[in-house]
Structures are given as structure tokens and as C-alpha cells.
KOLNU-479282 format. One line per 4 residues: for each residue x, y, z of N, C-alpha, C. Coordinates in steps of 0.1 Angstrom, whole numbers, plus 5000, padded with zeros to 4 digits. Last residue first. Layout:
<mitors>
X,Y,Z,X,Y,Z,X,Y,Z; ...
</mitors>
This chain:
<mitors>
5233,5022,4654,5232,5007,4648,5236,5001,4656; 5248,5046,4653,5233,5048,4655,5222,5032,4653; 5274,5053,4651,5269,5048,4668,5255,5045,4667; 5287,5059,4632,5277,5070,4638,5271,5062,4653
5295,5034,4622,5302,5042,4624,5294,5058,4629; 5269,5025,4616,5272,5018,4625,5279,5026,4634; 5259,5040,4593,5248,5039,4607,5260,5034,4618; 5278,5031,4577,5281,5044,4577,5272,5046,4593
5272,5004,4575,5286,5012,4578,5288,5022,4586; 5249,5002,4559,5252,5000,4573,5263,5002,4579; 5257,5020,4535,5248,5026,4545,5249,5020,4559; 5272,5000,4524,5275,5010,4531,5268,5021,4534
5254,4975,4527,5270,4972,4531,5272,4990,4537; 5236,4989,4506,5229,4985,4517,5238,4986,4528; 5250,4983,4485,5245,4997,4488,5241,4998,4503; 5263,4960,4480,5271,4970,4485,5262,4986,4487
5236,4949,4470,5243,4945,4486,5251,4957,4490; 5230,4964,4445,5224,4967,4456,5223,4960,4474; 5254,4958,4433,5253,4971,4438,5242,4977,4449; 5247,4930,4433,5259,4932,4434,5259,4949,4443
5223,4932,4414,5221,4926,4427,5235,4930,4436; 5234,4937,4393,5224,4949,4396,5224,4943,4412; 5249,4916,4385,5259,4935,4391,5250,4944,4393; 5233,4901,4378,5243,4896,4390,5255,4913,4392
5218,4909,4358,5211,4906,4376,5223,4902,4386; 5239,4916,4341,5233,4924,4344,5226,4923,4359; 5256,4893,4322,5259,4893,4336,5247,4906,4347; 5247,4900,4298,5248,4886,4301,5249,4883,4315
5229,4933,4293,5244,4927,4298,5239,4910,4301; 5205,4940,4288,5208,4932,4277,5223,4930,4279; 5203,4959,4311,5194,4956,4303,5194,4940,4297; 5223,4980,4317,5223,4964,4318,5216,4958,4313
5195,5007,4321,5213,5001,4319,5211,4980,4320; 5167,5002,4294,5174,5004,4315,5189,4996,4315; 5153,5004,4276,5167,5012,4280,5171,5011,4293; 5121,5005,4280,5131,4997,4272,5138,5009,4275
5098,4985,4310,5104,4997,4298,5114,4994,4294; 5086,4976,4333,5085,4971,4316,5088,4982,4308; 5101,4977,4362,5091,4983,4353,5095,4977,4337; 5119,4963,4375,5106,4958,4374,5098,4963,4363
5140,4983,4383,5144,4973,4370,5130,4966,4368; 5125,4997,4398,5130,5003,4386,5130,4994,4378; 5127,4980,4419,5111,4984,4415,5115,4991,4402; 5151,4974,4425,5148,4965,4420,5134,4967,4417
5162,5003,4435,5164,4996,4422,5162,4987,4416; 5142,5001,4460,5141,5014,4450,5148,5007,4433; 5156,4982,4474,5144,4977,4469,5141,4990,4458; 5179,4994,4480,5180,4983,4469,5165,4980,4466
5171,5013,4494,5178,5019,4479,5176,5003,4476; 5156,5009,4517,5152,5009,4512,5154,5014,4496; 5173,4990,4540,5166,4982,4525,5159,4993,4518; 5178,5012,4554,5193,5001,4544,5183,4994,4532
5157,5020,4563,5163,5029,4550,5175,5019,4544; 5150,4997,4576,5142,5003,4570,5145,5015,4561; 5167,5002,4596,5166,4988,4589,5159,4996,4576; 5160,5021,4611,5175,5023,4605,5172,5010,4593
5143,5017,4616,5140,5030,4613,5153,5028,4602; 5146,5001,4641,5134,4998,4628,5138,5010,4617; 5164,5017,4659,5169,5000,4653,5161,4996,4637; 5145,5030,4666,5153,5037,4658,5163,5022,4654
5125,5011,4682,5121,5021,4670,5133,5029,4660; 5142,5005,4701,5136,4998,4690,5132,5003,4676; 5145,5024,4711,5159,5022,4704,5155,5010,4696; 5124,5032,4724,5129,5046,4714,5141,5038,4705
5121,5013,4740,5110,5016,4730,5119,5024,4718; 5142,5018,4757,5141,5006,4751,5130,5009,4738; 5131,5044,4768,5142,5045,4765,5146,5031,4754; 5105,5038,4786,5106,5043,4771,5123,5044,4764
5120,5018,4800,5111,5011,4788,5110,5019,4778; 5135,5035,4816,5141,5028,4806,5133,5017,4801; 5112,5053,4826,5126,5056,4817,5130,5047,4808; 5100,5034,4839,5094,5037,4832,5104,5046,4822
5120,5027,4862,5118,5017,4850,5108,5023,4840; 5120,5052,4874,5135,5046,4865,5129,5037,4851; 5097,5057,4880,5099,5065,4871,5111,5060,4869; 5100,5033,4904,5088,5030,4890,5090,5042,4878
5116,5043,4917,5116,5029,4912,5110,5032,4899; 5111,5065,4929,5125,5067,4918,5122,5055,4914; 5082,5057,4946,5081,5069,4933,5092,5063,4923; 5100,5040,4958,5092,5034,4951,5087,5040,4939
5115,5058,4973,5123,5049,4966,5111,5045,4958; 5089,5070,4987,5097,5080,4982,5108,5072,4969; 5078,5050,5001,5070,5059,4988,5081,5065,4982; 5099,5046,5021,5095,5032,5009,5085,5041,4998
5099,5068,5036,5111,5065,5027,5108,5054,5021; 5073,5072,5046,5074,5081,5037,5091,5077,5026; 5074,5050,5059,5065,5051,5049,5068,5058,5036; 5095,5058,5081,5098,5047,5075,5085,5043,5060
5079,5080,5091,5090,5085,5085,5091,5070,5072; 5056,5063,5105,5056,5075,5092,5068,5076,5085; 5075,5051,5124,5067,5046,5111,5060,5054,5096; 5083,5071,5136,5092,5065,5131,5086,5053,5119
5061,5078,5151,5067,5090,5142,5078,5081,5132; 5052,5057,5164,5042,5061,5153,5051,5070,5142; 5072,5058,5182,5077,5045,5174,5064,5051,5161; 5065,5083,5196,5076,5081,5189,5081,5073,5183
5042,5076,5209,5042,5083,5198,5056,5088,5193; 5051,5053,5225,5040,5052,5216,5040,5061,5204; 5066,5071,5245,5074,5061,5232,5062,5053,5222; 5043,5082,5252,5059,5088,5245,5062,5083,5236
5030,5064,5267,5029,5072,5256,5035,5080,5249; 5050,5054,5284,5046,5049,5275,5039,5053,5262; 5055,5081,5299,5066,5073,5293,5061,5067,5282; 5027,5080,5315,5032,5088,5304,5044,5090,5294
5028,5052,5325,5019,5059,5318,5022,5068,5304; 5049,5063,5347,5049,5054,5337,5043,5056,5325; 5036,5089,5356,5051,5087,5351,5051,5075,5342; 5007,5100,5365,5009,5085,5363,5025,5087,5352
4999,5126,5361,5000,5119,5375,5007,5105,5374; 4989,5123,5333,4994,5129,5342,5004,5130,5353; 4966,5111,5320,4978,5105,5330,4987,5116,5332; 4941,5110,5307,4943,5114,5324,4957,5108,5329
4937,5111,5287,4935,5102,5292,4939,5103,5308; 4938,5137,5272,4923,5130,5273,4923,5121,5281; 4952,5159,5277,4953,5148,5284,4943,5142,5289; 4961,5177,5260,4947,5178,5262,4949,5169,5274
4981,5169,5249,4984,5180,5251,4971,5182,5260; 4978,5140,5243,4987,5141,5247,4983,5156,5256; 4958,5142,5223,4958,5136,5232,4964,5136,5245; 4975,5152,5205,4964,5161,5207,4957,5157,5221
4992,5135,5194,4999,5145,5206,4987,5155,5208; 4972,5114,5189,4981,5112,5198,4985,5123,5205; 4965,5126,5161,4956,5123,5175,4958,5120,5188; 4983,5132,5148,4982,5139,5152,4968,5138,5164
4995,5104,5143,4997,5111,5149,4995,5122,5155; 4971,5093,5131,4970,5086,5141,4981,5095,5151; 4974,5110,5105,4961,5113,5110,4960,5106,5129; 4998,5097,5093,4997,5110,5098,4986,5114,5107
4985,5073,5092,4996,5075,5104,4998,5090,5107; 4967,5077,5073,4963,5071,5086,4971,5075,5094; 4982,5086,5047,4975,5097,5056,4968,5084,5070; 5007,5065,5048,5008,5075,5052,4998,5087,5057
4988,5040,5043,4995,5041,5056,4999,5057,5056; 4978,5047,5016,4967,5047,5025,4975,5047,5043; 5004,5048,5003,4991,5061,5003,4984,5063,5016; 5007,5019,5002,5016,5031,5010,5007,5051,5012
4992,5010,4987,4989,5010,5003,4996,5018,5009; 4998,5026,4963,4981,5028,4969,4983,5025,4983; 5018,5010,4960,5022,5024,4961,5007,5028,4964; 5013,4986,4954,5021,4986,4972,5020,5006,4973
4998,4987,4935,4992,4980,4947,5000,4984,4960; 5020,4989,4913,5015,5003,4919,5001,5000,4931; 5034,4966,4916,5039,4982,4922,5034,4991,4927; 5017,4952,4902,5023,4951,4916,5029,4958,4928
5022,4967,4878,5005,4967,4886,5013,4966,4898; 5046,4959,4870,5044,4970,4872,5031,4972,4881; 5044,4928,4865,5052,4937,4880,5050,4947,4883; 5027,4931,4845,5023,4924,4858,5030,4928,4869
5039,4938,4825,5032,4943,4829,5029,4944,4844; 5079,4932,4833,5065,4929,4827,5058,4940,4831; 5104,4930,4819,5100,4941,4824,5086,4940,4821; 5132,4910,4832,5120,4912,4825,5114,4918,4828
5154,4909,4852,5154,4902,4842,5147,4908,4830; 5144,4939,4869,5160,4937,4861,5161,4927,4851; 5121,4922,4883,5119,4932,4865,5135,4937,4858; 5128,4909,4897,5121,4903,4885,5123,4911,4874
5136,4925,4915,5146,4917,4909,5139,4911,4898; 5113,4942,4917,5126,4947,4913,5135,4937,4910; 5097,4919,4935,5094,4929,4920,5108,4933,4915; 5118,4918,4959,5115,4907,4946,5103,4906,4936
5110,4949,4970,5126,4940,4966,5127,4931,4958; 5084,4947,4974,5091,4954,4964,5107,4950,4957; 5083,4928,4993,5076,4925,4979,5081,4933,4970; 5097,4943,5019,5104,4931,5007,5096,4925,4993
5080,4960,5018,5095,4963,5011,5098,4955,5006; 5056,4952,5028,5054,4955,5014,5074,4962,5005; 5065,4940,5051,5062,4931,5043,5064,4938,5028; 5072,4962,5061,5085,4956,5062,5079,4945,5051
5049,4972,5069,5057,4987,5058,5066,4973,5052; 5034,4957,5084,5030,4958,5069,5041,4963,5059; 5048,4966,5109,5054,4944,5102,5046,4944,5090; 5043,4985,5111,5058,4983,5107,5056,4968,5102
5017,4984,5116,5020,4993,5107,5035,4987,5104; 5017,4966,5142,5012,4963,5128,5017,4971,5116; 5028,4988,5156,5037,4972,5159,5030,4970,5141; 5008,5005,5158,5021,5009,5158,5027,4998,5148
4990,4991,5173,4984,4996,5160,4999,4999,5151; 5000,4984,5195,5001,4972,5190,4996,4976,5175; 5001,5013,5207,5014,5005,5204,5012,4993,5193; 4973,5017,5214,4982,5022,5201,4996,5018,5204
4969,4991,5229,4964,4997,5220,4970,4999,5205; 4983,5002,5250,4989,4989,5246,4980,4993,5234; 4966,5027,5254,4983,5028,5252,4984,5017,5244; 4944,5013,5265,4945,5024,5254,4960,5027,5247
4957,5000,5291,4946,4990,5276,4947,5001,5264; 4962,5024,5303,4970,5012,5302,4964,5002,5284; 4932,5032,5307,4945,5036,5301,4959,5029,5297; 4916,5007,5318,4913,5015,5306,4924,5021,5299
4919,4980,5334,4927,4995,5336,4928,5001,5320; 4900,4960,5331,4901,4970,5340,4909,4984,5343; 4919,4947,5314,4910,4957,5308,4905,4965,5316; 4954,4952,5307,4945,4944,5318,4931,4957,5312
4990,4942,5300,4975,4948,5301,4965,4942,5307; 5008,4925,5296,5008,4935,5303,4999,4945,5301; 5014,4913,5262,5016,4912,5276,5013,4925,5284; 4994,4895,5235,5000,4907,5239,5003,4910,5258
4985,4873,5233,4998,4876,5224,5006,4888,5235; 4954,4866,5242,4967,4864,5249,4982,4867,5243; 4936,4867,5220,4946,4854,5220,4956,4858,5230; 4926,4891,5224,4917,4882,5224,4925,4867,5226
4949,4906,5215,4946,4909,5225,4937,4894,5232; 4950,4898,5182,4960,4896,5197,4960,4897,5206; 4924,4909,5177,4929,4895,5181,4941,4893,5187; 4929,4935,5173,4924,4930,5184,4926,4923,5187
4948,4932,5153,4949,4941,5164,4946,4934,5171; 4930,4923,5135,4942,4915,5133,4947,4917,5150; 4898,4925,5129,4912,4933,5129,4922,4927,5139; 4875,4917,5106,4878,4917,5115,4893,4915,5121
4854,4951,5103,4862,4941,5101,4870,4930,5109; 4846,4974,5121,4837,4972,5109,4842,4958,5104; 4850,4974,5154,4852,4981,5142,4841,4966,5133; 4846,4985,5191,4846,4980,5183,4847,4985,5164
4851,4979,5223,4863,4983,5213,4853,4977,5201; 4850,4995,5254,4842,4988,5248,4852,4992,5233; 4854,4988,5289,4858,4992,5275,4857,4990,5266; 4836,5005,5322,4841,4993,5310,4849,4998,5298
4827,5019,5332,4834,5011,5345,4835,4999,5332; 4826,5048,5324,4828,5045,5337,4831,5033,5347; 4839,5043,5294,4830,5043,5301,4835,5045,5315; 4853,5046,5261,4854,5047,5275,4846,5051,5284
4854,5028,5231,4850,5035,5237,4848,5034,5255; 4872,5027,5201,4875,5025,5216,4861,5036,5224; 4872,5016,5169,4863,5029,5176,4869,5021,5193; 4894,5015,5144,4889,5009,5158,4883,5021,5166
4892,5018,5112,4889,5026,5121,4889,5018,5133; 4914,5007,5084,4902,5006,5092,4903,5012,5100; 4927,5009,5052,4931,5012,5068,4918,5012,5072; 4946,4981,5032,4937,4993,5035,4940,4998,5051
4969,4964,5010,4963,4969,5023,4958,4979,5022; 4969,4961,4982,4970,4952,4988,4966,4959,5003; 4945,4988,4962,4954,4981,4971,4955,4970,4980; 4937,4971,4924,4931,4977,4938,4947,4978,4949
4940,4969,4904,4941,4979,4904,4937,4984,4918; 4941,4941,4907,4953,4941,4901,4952,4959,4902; 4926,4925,4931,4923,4930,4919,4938,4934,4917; 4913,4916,4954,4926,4907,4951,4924,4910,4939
4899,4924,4985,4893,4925,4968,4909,4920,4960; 4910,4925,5010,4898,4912,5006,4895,4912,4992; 4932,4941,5019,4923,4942,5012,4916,4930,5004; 4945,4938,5058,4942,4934,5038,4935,4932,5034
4940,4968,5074,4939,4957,5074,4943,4950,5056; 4956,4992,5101,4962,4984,5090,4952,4971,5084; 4937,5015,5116,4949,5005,5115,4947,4997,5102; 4930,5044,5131,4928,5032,5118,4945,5028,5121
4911,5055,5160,4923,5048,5154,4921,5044,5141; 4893,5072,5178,4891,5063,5164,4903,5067,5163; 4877,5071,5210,4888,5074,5207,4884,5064,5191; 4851,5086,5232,4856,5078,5221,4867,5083,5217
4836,5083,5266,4850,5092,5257,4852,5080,5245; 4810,5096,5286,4819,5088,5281,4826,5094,5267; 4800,5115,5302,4812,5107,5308,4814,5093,5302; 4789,5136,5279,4795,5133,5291,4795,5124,5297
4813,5125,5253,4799,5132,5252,4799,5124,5270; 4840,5141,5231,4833,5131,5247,4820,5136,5253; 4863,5123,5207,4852,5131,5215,4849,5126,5231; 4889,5125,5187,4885,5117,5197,4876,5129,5204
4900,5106,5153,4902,5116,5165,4895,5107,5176; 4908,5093,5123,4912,5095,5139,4911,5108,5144; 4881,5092,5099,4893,5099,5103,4897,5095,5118; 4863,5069,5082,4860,5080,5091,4879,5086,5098
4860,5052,5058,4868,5063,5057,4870,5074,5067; 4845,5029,5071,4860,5030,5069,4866,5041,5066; 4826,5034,5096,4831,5036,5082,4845,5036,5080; 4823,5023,5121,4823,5011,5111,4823,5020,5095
4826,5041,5138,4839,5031,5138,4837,5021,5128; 4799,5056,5141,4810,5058,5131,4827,5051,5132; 4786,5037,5156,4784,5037,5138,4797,5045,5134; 4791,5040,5180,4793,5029,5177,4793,5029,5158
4787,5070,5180,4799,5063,5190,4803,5050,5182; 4760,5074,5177,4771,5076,5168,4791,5069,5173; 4747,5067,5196,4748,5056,5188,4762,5060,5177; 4754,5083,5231,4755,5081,5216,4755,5069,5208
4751,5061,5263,4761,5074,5247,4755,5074,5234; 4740,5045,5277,4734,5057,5283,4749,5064,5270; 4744,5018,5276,4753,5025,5284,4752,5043,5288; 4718,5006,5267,4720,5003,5277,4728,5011,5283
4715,5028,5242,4703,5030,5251,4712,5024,5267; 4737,5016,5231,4739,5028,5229,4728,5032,5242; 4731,4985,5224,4735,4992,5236,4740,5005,5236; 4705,4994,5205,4703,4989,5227,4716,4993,5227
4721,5001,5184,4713,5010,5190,4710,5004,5207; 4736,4976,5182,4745,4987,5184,4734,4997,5192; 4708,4961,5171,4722,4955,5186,4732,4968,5186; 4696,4958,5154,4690,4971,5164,4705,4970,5174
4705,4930,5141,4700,4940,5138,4695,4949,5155; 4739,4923,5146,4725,4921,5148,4717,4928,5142; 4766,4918,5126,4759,4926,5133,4748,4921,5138; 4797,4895,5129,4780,4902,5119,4774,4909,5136
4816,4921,5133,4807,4916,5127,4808,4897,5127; 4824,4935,5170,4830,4927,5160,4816,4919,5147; 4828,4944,5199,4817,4941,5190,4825,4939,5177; 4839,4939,5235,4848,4937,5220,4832,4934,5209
4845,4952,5266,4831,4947,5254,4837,4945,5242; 4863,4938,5292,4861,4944,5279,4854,4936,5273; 4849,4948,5326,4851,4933,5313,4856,4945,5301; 4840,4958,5348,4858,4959,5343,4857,4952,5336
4812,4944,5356,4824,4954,5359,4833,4952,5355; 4799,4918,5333,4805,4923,5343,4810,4937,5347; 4777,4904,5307,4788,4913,5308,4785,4915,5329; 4779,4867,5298,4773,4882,5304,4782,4895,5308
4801,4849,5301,4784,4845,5289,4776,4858,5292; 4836,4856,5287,4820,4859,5294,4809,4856,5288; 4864,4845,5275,4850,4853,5272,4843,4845,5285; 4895,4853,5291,4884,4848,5291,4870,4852,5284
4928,4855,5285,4917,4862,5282,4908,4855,5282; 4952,4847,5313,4947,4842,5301,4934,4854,5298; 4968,4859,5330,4974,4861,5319,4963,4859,5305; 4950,4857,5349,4964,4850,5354,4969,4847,5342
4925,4866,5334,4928,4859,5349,4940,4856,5346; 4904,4894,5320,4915,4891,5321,4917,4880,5332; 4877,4892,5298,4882,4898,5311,4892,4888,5311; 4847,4903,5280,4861,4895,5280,4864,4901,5291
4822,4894,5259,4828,4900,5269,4837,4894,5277; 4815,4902,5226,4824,4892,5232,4828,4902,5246; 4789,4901,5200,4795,4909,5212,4799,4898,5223; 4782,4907,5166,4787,4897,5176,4793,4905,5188
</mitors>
């Protein structure tokens, strides 16, 4: 599906045809041959357009002559709602820069964009390519933090559940946020080092342009602060999940030594009540009038001070 868009007095308009200065937005379902034409119509590479629809393809940025791709991943959620899978993934937005358009498209359909598409986002204009690229990776930025802040607080009421009860279930849930967190930290690392490569290269030509260049600053200094902010919810999440895996095995071990203990208190009286069982002649008491009531007698008080003795040892 291909949406051509342009800017009037704030609002975003689709186009029944493309224009000068529109943004191209491609977006699934696909057509069939529809990426190859327009690879033919704008005169670049098809690979331009195919490689923003793998999802594992990496951020960078090429330029085959006079036009310029940029791949971003950004944040989307994971559509498969499995118990071993992650709650969020990362997708690629392929940007691509032409001589007199912008053309944006990915494999999914990304949260990002749509903001742009809905008017959310202020102060851009697609005519102005760089400007549009910046807002861009800011609003890729913006996402990453309103995911890190979603998946803390999930963590936060896991952790309260599991101080009551230490299920299975919370544990999975854990390890869903600790896969996404995986997948945000190599993206962001990968998104920043596309940025100051960008930066150093000055793929986008600002230079000259102070503002511009401000903005990309602080573009790549709210990215650095999202990393950082990743790296400190993996890092508490790691102490999370090896505390409570401590203290299950630690619970396990005191079960088992709770069993262990039970299990030698009963096991002298039951030893003298398999004695007195056997069919033989001469066993003390035998033929005492009182005998089951001081065989039974010695085998409470046997039991009485073995649990004593466990208790007085701390080990009961």
C-alpha cells in the first residue's frame, strides 16, 4: 500500500497521486512487482526498498548516486503472545532520500509513523527532508522510552506478585521483558552508532544549518540516555530473577531438609514397632500386662528427643 502525503496548515493530507515534496509512506500489504516499478520509477536500487522489510537487517546508511538510505529499528509488539517469546521486537524503517521526495517504508505496521500520518507530531514538514529525518529519530527515541517505562512497570507488579507467590507464570513474564530488553539494547546501540556516524560524515548536510544541528545533538543524546536507561532495567532484572531463583532454591533445600528431618524422628519408632512385629519368642515385654503401652511410651519419647535435639540445633 502506497500513501502520498503532504503537509497544509498542520494537517497531513493523503494524495490520490504523487507530487513534488509529498511524502511516499509504503506500508503492507504489498502488491506484487510494486516495490520493483518504483525502484524503476525513482531511478535506485530495489534493494533500498527490500532491505527495510527484514527485520533482522541492522541500522546504517548508504548512497547510491543521488539517492540516500537511512535504516532505523524501532520498537514494535510482538503479534506472537507465547510465553517464550518477547513482548516487544525491533523493526527496521528504511527512509529513503531523493531529489525532491521522502520516501519511508517498513515491513509492519509502525506505531512511529503513524504519528506522523495522525498529525501527533509538531514541526515538521515533508518538504524539508532533514528536518523530517531528525523528527524521525527523535519520535524513534520517544518510543523506545514510553516501551523501557512500560516494561518497568510490568516488572514492578511481577515482583509484587511474586513476594506473595512464586509462580511459574511470573517467572516466564520476566523472562519476555528480559528478551525485549535484549532486543532494545542491540537496536539502540546499533541506532547509536548510526547517528554519530552520521553526524561525523554529515550525511545530512547540516552543517550550515545551527538549528539542525542542535537538534541532532539532542537526538543523540536522549538515544544515549535510553540505552543507558535499558542497560539499568537489564541489569536490576538480571539481580531480580537470580534473587528469586536463590530463594526458591533456598526454599527447596529447607523443604527437603524439613523432609529429611521428619523422616529420621519417625524412623526409631517405626524400627521398634517392625521388631515387635516379627513372630519370635523372647522379645522384652513380651508377656508384660502393660508391654504396648511402654513399647509405645518409648517410642513417643524417642521421637520427643530427637525432635529436641533437631530443634535445639536450629535444624527444625
Amino acid at each position: 500500500m502506497i500513501q502520498y502525503l503532504v503537509k497544509e496548515k498542520g494537517n497531513v493530507i493523503e494524495l490520490d497521486s504523487i507530487q513534488s515534496g509529498c511524502w511516499i509512506n509504503i506500508k503492507p500489504p504489498f502488491e506484487p512487482n510494486e516495490l520493483n516499478d518504483l525502484a524503476i520509477f525513482f531511478e535506485i536500487p530495489v534493494d533500498f526498498f527490500t532491505d527495510a522489510l527484514d527485520i533482522d537487517e541492522r541500522s546504517r546508511y548508504e548512497k547510491e548516486d543521488n539517492a540516500r538510505l537511512i535504516l532505523v529499528n524501532t520498537p514494535i509488539i510482538n503479534e506472537k503472545e507465547q510465553e517464550n517469546e518477547a513482548i516487544y521486537l525491533t523493526a527496521p524503517i528504511g527512509i529513503i532520500l531523493t531529489d525532491f521526495h521522502i520516501i519511508t517504508i517498513s515491513g509492519q505496521e509502525d506505531p512511529v509513523l503513524q504519528r506522523f500520518i495522525e498529525s501527533r507530531v509538531k514541526d515538521w514538514d515533508p518538504s524539508q527532508s532533514e528536518l523530517f529525518v531528525l523528527r524521525l529519530f527523535e519520535q524513534v527515541v520517544l518510543r523506545y522510552l514510553a516501551c523501557l517505562k512500560k516494561l518497568n512497570l510490568k516488572r514492578h507488579l511481577i515482583e509484587s506478585e511474586l513476594y506473595n507467590s512464586s509462580q511459574s507464570s511470573d517467572l516466564k513474564q520476566l523472562l519476555r521483558i528480559e528478551k525485549s530488553l535484549v532486543y532494545f539494547l542491540n537496536s539502540l546501540s546499533s541506532n547509536e552508532l548510526l547517528k554519530m556516524k552520521m553526524k561525523r560524515t554529515d550525511f545530512l548536510k547540516l552543517r550550515d544549518d545551527e538549528e539542525l544541528t542542535d537538534l541532532f545533538e539532542d537526538v543523540i543524546i536522549d538515544n544515549s540516555q535510553a540505552l543507558e536507561m535499558a542497560n539499568i532495567h537489564t541489569n536490576i532484572l538480571n539481580g531480580t530473577m537470580e534473587a528469586y531463583a536463590s530463594i526458591i532454591s533456598n526454599n527447596l533445600n529447607l523443604f527437603v531438609n524439613r523432609l529429611t528431618i521428619i523422616t529420621v524422628v519417625l524412623l526409631l519408632p517405626t524400627l521398634i514397632a517392625s521388631f515387635y512385629g516379627m513372630n519370635v519368642e523372647g522379645l522384652p515385654l513380651s508377656n508384660h500386662p502393660y508391654g504396648f503401652y511402654i513399647i509405645v511410651g518409648v517410642s513417643i519419647g524417642v521421637s520427643l528427643i530427637l525432635l529436641f535435639f533437631f530443634r535445639k540445633k536450629n535444624l527444625f
